[in-house]
N, C-alpha and C positions, 0 to 999 in steps of 0.2 A: 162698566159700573164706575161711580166716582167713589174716589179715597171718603169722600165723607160719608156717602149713602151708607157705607156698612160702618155704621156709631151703636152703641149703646151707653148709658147713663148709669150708672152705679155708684148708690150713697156710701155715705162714711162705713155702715155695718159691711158693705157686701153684697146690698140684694140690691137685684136689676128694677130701675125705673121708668127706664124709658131705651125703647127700641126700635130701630131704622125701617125701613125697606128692604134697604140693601144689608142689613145683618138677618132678615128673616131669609132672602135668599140663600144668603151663603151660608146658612145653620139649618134651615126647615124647618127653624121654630116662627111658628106666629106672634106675634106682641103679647095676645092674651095669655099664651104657655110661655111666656118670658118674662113677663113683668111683674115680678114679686117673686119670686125665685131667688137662691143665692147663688151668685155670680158662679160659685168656686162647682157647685153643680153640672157646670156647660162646658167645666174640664174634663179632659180625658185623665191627664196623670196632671199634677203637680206642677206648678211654674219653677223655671230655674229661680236658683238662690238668687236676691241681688233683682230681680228685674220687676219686684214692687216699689223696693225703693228708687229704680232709674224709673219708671215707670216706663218702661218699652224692657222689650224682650219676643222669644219665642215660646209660644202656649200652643200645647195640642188641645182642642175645640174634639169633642163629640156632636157629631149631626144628631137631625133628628129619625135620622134611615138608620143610626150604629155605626155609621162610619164617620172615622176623624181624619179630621186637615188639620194641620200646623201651620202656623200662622205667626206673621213678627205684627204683633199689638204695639200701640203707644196712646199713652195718656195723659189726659192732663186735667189737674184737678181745676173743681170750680168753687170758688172760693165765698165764702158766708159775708155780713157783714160788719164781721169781727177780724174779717181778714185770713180766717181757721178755713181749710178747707171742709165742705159741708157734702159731697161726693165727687164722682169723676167721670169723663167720657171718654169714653176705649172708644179708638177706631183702628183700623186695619193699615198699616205700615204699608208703605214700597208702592211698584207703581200701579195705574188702575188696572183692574182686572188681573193681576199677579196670583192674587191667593184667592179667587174666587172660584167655589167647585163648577165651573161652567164646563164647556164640550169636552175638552182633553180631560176632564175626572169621570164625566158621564161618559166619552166614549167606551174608557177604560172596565167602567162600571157593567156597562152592556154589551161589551165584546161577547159574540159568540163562540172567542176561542176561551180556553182556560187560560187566564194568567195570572202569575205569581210573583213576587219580588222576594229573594233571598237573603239575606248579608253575607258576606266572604264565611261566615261555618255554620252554612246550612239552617239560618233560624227562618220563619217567617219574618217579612215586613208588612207585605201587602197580597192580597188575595182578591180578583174581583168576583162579582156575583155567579159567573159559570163557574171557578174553581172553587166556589165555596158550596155550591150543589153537587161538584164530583165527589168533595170530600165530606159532604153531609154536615155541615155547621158552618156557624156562624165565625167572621172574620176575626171576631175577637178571641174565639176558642183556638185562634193557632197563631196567633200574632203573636211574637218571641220566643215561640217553642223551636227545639229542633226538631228536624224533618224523620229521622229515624223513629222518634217519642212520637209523633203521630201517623206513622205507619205497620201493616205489618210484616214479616220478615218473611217476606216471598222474594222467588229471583227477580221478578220487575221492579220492586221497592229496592233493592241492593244496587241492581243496575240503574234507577234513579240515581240514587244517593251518589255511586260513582260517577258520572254524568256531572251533576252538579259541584263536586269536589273539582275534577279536570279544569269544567267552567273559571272556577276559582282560584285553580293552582297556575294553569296557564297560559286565561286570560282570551283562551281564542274560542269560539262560539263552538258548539256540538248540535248536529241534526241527527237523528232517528226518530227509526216507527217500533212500535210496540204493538202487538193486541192484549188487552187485559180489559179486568173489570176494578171500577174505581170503588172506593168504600160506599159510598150510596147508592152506584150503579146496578140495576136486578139483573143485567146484560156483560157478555165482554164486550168492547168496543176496539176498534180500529186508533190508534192516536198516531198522528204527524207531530215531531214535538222539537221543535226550535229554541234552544238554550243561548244567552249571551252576555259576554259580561258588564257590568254599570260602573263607571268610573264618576269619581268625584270630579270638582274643580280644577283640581288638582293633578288631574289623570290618574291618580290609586285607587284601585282595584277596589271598591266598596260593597259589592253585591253581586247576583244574580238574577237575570230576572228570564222568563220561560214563558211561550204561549204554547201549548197546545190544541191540534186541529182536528177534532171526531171527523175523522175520513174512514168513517165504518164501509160508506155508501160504496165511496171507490174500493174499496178494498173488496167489497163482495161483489163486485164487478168482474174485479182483475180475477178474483177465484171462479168467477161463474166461465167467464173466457177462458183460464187455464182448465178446467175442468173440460169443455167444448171443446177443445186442443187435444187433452189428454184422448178421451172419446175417439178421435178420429184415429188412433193406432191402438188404444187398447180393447174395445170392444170390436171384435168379430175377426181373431187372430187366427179362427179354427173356422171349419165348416162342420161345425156339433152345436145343436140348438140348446144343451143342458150348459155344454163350454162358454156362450156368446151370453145364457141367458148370468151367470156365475160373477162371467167380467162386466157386465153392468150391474150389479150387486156390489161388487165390489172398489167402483168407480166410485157410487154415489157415499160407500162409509167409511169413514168420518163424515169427511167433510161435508156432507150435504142432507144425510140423514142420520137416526139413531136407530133406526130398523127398517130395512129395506127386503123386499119380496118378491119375484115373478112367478106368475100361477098363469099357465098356458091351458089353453083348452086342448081337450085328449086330441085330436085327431090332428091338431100338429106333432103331433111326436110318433105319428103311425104314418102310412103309405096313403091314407085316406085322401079322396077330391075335400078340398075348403065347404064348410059347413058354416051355416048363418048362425049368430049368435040365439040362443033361444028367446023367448018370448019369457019364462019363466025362471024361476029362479036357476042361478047358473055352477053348473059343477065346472071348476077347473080343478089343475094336477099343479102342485105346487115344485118344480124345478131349480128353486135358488133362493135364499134367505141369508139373512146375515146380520148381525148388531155391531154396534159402534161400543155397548159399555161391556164390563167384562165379568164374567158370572151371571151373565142374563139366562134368566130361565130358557127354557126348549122350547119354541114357538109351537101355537096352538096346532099348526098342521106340520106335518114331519114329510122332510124330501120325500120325495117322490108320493108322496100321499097326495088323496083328493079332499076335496072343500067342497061346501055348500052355499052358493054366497046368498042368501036373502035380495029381493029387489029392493030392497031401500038402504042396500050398502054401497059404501064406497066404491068398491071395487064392482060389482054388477052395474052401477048406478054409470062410471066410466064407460064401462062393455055396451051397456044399450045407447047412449046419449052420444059413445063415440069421440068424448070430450074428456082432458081431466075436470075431476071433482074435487076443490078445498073444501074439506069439513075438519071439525072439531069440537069440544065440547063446549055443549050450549045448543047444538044444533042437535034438532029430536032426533031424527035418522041417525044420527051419531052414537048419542046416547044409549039410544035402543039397542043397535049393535052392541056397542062393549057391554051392556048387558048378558048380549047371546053369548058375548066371549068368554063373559067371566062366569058365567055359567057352565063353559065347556070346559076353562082350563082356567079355576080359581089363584092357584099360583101364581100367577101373572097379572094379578089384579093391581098389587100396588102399582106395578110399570105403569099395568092402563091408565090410572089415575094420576100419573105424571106428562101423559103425551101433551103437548101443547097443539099439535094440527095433522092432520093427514092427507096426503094427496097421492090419489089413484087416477094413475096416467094410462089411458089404453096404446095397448102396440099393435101397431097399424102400419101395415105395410099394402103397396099397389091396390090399395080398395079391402083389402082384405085383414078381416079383424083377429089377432092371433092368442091374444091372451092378458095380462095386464100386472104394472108395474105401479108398488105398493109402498110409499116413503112415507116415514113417524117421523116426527119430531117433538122430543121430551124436554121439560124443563132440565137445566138453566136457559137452552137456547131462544130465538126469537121462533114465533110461529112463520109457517111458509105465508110469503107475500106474491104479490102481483109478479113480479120480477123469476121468484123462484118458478113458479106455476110456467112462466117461458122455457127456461133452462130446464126442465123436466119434463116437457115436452120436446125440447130437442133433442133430448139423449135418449127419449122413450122412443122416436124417431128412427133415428140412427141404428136402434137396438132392435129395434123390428124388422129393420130392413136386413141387419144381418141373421136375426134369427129366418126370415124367410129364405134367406141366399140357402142357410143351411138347412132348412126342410125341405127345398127345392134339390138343395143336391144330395140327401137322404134317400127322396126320391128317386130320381134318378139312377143312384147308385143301386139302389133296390131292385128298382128296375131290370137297368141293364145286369145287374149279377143274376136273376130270377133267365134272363133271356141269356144269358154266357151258359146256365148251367143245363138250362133243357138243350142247347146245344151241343155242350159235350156230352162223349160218351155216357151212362151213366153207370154199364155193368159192360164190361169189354165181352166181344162173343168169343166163346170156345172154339178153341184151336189147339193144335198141336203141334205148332211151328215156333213158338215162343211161350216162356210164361212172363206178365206181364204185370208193374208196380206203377201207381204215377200218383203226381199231386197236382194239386192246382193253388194257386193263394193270390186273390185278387190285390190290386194295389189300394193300399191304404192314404193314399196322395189325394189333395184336393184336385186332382187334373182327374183322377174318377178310373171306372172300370176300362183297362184294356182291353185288345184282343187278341189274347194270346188262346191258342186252341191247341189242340191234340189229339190223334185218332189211332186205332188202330183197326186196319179195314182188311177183311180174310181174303184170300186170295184164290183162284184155281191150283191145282197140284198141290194143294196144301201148304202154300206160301200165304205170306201174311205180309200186309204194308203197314211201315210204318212212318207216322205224321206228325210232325210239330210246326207249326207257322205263328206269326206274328203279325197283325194289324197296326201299320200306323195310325196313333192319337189315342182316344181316351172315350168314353164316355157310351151313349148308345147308339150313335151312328158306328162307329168302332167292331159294338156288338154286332150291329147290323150286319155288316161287311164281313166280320169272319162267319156269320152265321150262311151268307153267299160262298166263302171259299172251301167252306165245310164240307156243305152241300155239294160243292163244285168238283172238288178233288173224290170224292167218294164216286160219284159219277163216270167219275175219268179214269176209276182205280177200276170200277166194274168194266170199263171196254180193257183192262190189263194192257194198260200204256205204259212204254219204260220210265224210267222216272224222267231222264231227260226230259223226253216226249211229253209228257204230263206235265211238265213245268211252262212247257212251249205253250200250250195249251193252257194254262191257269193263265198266264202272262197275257195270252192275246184277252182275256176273262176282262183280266183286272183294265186293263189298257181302255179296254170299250167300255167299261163303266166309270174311268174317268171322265172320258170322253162324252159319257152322256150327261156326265153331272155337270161341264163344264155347259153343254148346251140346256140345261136346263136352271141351270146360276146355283147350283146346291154348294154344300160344302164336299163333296166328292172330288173338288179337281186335283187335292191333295193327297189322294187315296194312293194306296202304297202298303205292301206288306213284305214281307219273308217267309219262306216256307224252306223245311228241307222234307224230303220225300224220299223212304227204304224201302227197298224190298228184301223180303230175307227169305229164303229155298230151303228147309229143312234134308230136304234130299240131298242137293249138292253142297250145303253148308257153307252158301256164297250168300254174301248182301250186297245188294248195289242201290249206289244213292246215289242223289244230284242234291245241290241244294241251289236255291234263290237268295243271297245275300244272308244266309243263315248261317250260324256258328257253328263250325264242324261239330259232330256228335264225338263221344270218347267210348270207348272200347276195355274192358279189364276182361283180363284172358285168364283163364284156370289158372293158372299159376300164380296167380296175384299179380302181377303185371301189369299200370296203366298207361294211357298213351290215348293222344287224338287221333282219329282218324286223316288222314292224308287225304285234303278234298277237294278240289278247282271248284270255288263259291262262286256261284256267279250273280249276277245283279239282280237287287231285288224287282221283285213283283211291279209291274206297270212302267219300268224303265225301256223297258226294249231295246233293242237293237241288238244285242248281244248274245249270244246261244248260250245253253248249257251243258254242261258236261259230266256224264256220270262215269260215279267209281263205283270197282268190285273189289271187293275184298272176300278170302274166306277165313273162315271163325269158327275155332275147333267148339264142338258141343260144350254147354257151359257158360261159354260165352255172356258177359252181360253188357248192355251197348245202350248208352244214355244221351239221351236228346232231349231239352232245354231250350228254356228261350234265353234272349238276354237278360231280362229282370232277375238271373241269379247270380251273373257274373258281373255289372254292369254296375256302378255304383258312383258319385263324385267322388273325385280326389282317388279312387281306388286303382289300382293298376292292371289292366286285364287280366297281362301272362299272370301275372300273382294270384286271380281268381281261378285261373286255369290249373295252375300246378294245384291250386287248393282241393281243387275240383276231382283232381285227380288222385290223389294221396286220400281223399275223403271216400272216392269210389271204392281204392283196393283195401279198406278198412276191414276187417274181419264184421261180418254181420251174420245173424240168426234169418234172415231173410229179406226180401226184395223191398218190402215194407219196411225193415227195419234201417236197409239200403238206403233208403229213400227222405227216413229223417235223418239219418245220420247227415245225406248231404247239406237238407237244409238245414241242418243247426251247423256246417260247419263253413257253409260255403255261402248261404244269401246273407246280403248286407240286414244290418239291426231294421232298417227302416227305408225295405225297398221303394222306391218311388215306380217303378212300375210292377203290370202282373209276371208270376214264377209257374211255370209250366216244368212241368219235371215227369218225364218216363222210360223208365228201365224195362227193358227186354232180354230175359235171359234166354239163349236160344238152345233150341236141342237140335236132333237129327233123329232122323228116320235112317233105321238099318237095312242092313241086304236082307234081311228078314221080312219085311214091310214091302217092298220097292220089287220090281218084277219089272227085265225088259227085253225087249225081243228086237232086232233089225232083220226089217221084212226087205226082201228083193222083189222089183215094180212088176211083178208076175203075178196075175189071175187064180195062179194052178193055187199060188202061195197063200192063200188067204184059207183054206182049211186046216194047212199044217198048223200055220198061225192060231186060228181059233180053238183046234186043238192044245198046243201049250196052252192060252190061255186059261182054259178047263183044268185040266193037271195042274195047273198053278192053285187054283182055287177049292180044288179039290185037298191040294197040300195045304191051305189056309183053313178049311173045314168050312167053306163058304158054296158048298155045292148048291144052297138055297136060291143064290144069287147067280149060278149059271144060266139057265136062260135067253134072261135078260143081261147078263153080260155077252152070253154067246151071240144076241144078234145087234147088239154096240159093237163088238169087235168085228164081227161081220161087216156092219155097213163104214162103218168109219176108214177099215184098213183097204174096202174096194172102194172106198171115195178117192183114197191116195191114189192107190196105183192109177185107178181110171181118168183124175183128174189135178192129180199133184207132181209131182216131181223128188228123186229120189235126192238123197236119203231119205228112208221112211223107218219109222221107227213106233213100235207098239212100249206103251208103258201101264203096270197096275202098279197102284197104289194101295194100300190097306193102310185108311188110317181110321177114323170114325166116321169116315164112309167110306165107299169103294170107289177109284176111281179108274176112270178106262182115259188114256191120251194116245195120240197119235199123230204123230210129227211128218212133214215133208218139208222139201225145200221151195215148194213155191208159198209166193205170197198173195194168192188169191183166196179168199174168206168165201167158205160158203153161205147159200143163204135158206132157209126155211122157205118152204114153197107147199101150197096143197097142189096134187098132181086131179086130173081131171079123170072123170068116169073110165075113158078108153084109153089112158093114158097108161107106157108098159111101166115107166121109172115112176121118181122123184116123190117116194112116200117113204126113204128112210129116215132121213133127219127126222120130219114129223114122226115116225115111232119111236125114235132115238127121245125125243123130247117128250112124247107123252109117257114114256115107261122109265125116264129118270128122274131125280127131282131137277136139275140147271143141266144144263149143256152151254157150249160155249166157244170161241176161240180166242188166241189169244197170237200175235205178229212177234216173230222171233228174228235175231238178226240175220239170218240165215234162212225164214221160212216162216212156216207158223206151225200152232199146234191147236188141233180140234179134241177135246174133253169133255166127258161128261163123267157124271157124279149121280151113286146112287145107294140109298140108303142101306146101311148092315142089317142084319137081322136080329132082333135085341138079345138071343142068348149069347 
């Protein structure tokens, strides 16, 4: 623009005559709102002293938008002709385009950032049009005030104020971010804000001046991203569907809602197969709730309670569409709802009446719809946007996958605990070779149910075996597999195999069911257990065990006394190559003899012997009974938080007396089997069992000419009176007889079959030295 274009004309009074172009530009007055006006009018403040009479000087100018430029004016009068000056023409000093409000006032004007001009303490100078919308007025309502007098005395107004002092004290620039809300702002927003100081000509320090940058956007970026971060380690830290569903409840408050809910449909929380979302209005079970404000009333459904959702709610509306739903109010379906709400549970009506949006995100995992997640947001916040509606689907995501992980393995654990428990024992059978206490306590680990087992299986001669083993790994293959060695060792216990033997035997078991898993690609190639395997003889008051890579058993002897048993462990199940070896001990009546898996003694950081000695000092505790034996040890001996399962059973043992026990060594002579069966009778007769001669008279008959005619000596006759009767009878050879029906013309081979039909079991059983043929047959009930 030229020096001349921006002129005006001003008579002797003071009122404008005549006006440029280039002055309606640089004011935004038109000629016609100029011309006839008084000059002194189109001032902002007052001319300096002294620059009417120089006629030049600096005048601040008011536009016609409310804002002022300062301006160096000069004038010069124009003269009558009398010689008198008759008015004057002001034009704009300095050089062209200097003091014209052109690009660098309008940039300033229209910056999207905030900015401000300060003086060295803190007054306004200049404000452009974004920081005069933050602070709700106009430029001239804060132009020389200071900045504390139009603020109020919250921590980010102090922390301003401080900021700007620095700025001024020592001259070097200050960046930070804040979130707050500005005096006219109905939001808090995100600020980037860039502080620096304004030097004069001169280089001193004259002012401050600051832009501020509304990076709301980024900043709920960066939290939606930290939030998706966070997510990834704190939802699904457990395998519990109420625990996973809790920590995404708790993920989303604050930060992301002011009332957040997951309501599952019932049959995820039970053993149930996945069920289709209904068709009509849908009951779920509400598992997890929470607020962001404090004193908030008690949501309309209470933990663990059920809900009714209507089909035109949010939350059902999710369930069937399979999509999240934004609604809020203004929307009918919305409205109608909080209607139903506030009908159910009036107290909570002002809340209702503050939510600003709602969004019910379903949780959906592998195709399968689980239940659904319920986020409010209340005034002052912004409603949920496009953006959020992403981020609440990926954490609804994430959260389903792990509430499925742990219904799947609920399952599962239910499972295999249901199939552990029809496997063990569930009522030990009666005997009179031991009394007997045990526990069981599955592992509470997310690695799942072991297979830890234990048996106690009755025996011929009124022996009783006893069994603890171990399955390697977790879960229901696990189950599987001890539910095979179960079955296995019971089988092997009925042919009355030494333990050694019996282990030889389980081991080739296990080997070959490796072997077929590896040929069939299962997970079996890893199969692998422990076992230890007793026998305990009431009569000769011996126990002989073996074990397969099993932890000795311990021993507390009537005197209070405890101690391990002394025991060549040999390698576990499906290793092979290596034999085993069993040990005898005998154990005065009394006796109590505890067998264990490792889940009681085993623990990180724990030191065995130190579980052992524990083990032991807990065993010779004084107790009221085998029960009370048996919590004692576990409260004193399993770690707080076993990682696998605890198998625990105590066997106190007794004896059978010379009162009970009858035995006779027969010489391999024919004549000798009447003498024989005679004692036998007078035996029975002195027990008051004459009811059961008989049938005892013609078992000892054929059993004792089985020997002589077909055994080898020594032979030996034994009865037994315990809660049945039993007849044995020992030789030195190792040949088993066999049951045979003898033919019409045939003179022999019809004793065993009457031996068998007139007792309840007959049997044999390989001794190291021989064997022994027994049969059993029931007392008479007085």
């Amino acid at each position: 623009m030229e020096q001349a274009s921006a002129a005006a004309i001003i008579d002797a009074h003071g009122v404008v005559t005549g006006w440029s172009e280039g002055a309606r530009r640089l004011t935004g007055y038109p000629a016609e709102e100029a011309v006839g006006r008084a000059a002194r009018e189109l001032l902002a403040e007052d001319p300096p002293s002294g620059a009417v009479s120089r006629l030049s000087g600096t005048a601040v100018l008011r536009r016609r938008d409310g804002t002022t430029v300062s301006l160096s004016l000069a004038g010069c009068p124009v003269l009558g002709a009398d010689g008198t000056p008759g008015g004057y023409v002001i034009t704009v000093a300095g050089r062209p385009g200097e003091n014209e409000p052109g690009w660098v006032e309008r940039a300033f004007q229209q910056a999207s950032l905030s900015m401000s001009v300060f003086d060295a303490r803190q007054r306004y100078l200049r404000l452009n049009k974004r920081a005069c919308q933050v602070m709700g007025v106009p430029e001239e309502a804060l132009t020389g005030r200071y900045f504390p007098d139009t603020a109020d005395d919250s921590e980010y107004s102090r922390a301003f104020l401080d900021h700007l002092r620095r700025v001024a004290e020592t001259g070097e620039p200050v960046h930070f971010e804040t979130y707050t809300r500005g005096p006219a702002e109905a939001h808090e927003h995100a600020w980037n804000i860039e502080m620096w100081p304004v030097r004069d000509s001169s280089g001193e320090l004259a002012g401050t001046a600051l832009a501020a940058f509304d990076s709301s956007e980024q900043h709920w970026a960066r939290q939606r991203l930290a939030v998706l971060n966070e997510a990834a380690s704190a939802i699904g830290t457990t395998l519990d569907v109420v625990r996973t569903a809790e920590e995404l409840v708790g993920l989303l408050i604050p930060r992301f809602a002011d009332f957040a809910s997951v309501d599952l449909l019932d049959w995820v929380l039970g053993a149930d197969e996945p069920l289709a979302v209904p068709a009509e209005d849908i009951e779920l079970r509400r598992v997890a709730h929470g607020t962001a404000a404090e004193g908030y009333p008690t949501p309309s459904v209470h933990l663990g309670g059920s809900d009714v959702y209507p089909l035109y709610s949010a939350p059902a509306r999710a369930l069937r569409e399979g999509r999240a739903v934004l609604t809020g109010p203004g929307d009918p379906d919305f409205d109608r709802w909080m209607r139903v709400r506030n009908a159910q549970a009036p107290r909570n009506r002002r809340y209702r009446e503050s939510v600003r949006s709602t969004l019910a995100v379903p949780l959906r995992a592998r195709g399968t719809t689980l239940g659904v997640a319920v986020m409010v947001r209340a005034a002052p916040l912004d409603p949920y946007g496009p953006q959020d509606v992403v981020l609440a689907e990926e954490l609804a995501s994430r959260a389903a996958v792990c509430v499925d992980n742990a219904r799947r393995f609920a399952r599962e654990r239910s499972t295999a605990l249901a199939l552990q428990h029809s496997l063990l024992p569930r009522g030990l059978p009666g005997q009179a070779a031991v009394e007997v206490a045990h526990r069981y306590l599955p592992s509470g680990s997310a690695a799942g149910i072991g297979g830890d087992w234990f048996d106690v299986i009755p025996l011929s001669g009124c022996r009783v075996a006893l069994v603890v083993g171990d399955v390697v790994g977790h879960g229901i293959p696990s189950t599987a597999t001890m539910g095979r060695l179960c079955t296995a060792v019971r089988t092997l216990a009925d042919v009355d195999l030494p333990p050694d033997e019996l282990l030889t035997h389980l081991d080739d078991l296990v080997t070959h069911l490796a072997a077929v898993g590896e040929d069939e690609e299962e997970e079996v190639a890893e199969l692998g257990a422990t076992c230890l395997y007793a026998v305990y003889d009431p009569v000769s008051r011996r126990l002989d065990l073996a074990s397969a890579g099993h932890p000795a058993p311990a021993v507390v002897l009537p005197d209070g006394t405890a101690r391990l048993l002394p025991l060549a462990a040999g390698p576990p199940l499906g290793v092979g190559g290596l034999p085993f070896e069993a040990t005898g001990v005998e154990l005065p009546e009394g006796s109590v003899v505890a067998l264990y898996t490792d889940g009681l003694i085993d623990d990180r950081g724990r030191d065995v012997d130190h579980a052992l000695a524990e083990l032991c000092r807990a065993l010779s505790a004084p107790a009221a009974s085998l029960d009370a034996r048996c919590d004692t040890v576990l409260k004193t001996v399993m770690p707080e938080e076993p990682s696998d399962d605890v198998a625990l059973l105590l066997a106190c043992t007794r004896a059978l007396g010379d009162d009970r026990v009858a035995t006779w060594d027969v010489a391999p002579d024919a004549g000798q089997v009447a003498a024989t069966r005679q004692a036998a009778m007078e035996q029975l007769a002195a027990w008051g069992l004459e009811e059961t001669a008989f049938v005892t008279e013609l078992v000892v008959s054929e059993l004792v000419t089985n020997a002589i005619r077909y055994g080898e000596p020594p032979i030996r006759l034994r009865l037994i009176r315990d809660r049945s009767l039993i007849c044995e009878v020992s030789d030195g050879s190792s040949t088993s007889p066999h049951l045979r029906r003898a033919h019409a013309f045939d003179e022999g081979g019809r004793g065993l079959l009457l031996v068998a039909q007139l007792t309840q079991r007959w049997g044999s059983r390989q001794m190291g030295g021989g064997k022994t043929i027994w049969a059993e047959q029931a007392l008479p009930r007085s």
